[in-house]
C-alpha positions as CSV (number, residue, x, y, z in Angstrom):
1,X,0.0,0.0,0.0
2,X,2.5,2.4,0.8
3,X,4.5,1.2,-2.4
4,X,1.8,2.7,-4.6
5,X,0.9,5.4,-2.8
6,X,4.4,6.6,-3.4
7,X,4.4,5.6,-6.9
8,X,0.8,7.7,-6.9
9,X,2.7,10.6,-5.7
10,X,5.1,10.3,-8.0
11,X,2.9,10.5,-10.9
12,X,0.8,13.1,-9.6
13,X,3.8,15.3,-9.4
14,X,5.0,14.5,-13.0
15,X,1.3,15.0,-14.3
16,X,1.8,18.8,-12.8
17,X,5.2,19.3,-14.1
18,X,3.8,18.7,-17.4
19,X,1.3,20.9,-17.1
20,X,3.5,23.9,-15.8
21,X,5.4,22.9,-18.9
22,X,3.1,23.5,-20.9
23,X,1.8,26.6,-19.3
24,X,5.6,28.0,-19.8
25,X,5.0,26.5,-23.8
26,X,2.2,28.5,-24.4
27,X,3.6,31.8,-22.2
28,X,6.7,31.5,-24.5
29,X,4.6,31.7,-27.6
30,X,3.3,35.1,-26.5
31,X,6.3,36.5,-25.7
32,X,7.5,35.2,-29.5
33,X,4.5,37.1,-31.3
34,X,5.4,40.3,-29.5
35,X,8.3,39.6,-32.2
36,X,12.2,41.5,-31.7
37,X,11.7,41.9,-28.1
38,X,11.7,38.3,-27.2
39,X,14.2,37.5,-30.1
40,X,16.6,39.4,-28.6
41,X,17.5,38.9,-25.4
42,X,18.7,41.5,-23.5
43,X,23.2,41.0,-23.0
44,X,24.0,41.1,-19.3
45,X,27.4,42.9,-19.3
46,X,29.9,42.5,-16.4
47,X,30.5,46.1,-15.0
48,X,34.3,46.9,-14.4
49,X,35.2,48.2,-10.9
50,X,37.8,51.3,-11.5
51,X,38.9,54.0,-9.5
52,X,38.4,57.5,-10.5
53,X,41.8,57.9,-10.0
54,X,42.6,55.2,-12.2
55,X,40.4,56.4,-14.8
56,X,41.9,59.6,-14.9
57,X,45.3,58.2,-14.8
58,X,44.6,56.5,-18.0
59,X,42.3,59.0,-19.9
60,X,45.6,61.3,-19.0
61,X,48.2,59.5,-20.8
62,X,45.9,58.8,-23.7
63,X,45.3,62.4,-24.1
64,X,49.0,63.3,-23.8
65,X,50.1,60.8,-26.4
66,X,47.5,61.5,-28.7
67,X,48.3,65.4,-28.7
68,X,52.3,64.1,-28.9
69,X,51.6,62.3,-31.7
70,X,49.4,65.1,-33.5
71,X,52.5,67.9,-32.6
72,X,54.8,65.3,-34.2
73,X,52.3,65.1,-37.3
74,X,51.6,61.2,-36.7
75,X,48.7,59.6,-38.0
76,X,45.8,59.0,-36.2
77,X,44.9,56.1,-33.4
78,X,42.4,53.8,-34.0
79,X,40.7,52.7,-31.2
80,X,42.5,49.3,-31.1
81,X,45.5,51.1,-31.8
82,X,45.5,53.0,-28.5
83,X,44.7,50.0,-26.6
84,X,48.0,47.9,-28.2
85,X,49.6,51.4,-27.0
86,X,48.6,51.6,-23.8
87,X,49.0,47.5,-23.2
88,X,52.3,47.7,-24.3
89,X,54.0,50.9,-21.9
90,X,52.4,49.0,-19.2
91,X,55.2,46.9,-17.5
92,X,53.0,45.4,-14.8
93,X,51.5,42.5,-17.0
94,X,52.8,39.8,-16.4
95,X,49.7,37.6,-16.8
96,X,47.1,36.2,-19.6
97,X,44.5,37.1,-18.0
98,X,45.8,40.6,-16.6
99,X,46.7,41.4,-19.9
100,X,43.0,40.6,-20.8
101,X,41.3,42.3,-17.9
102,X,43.4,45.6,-18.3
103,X,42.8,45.2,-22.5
104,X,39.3,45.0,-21.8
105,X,39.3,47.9,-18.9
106,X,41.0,50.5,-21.4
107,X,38.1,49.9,-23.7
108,X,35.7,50.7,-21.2
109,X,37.7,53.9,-20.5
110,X,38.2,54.8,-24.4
111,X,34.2,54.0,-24.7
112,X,33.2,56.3,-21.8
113,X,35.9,59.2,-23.2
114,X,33.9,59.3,-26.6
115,X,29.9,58.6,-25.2
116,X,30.1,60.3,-21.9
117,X,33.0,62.7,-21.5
118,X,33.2,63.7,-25.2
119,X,37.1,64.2,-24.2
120,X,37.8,61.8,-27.6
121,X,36.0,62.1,-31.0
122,X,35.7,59.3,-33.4
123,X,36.9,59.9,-36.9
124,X,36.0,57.2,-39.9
125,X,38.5,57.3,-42.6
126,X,36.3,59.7,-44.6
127,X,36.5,61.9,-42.5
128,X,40.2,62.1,-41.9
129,X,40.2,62.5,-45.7
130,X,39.2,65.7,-45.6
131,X,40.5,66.9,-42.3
132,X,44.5,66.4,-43.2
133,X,46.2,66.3,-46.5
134,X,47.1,63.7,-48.5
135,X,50.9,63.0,-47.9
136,X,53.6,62.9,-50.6
């Protein structure tokens, strides 16, 4: 008796398990006729703790080579270009995945100098055509 009253149990719970399942089956299909929203889900990224006197530490020597290398008549950065940059003065990396973390860090920075400071401005090639001359 107490043999299939557990095995009663048993299905009983499976029988309502199906049901929720199919409860979540048809909730999905709402959710996928309300069409992009549900296509796309929404990225969760990882936030990256920095100091503001880290920031600014870093925004600094960005600046200062990028107006060095504009007095000396350089090209321009791209934005990978002034990460390599700044990766490869730093003398404190010693790991793969310090390397990573401060590659990924200075991205944040450069991305928050162009969207939120405005301290850096993003030129496509196009543009740099008609800012500087061509060279000989």
């Amino acid at each position: 008796s107490k043999h299939s009253s557990a095995a009663k149990k048993r299905k009983e719970r499976a029988e309502g398990e199906e049901e929720e399942d199919q409860e979540a089956a048809k909730g999905q299909d709402k959710e996928d006729e309300r069409g992009a929203e549900a296509e796309r889900p929404k990225k969760k990224t990882k936030q990256r703790a920095i100091t503001q006197e880290d920031y600014d530490s870093m925004t600094s020597v960005v600046i200062k080579e990028l107006r060095d290398r504009e007095d000396r008549r350089e090209d321009d950065m791209t934005q990978g270009e002034v990460v390599e940059w700044y990766l490869g003065m730093r003398d404190d990396l010693d790991s793969d995945e310090g390397l990573v973390e401060a590659r990924k860090k200075m991205q944040g920075v450069i991305q928050r100098m162009i969207t939120v400071d405005h301290s850096l401005i993003v030129l496509n090639q196009e543009e740099v055509a008609h800012i500087t001359p061509e060279k000989d």
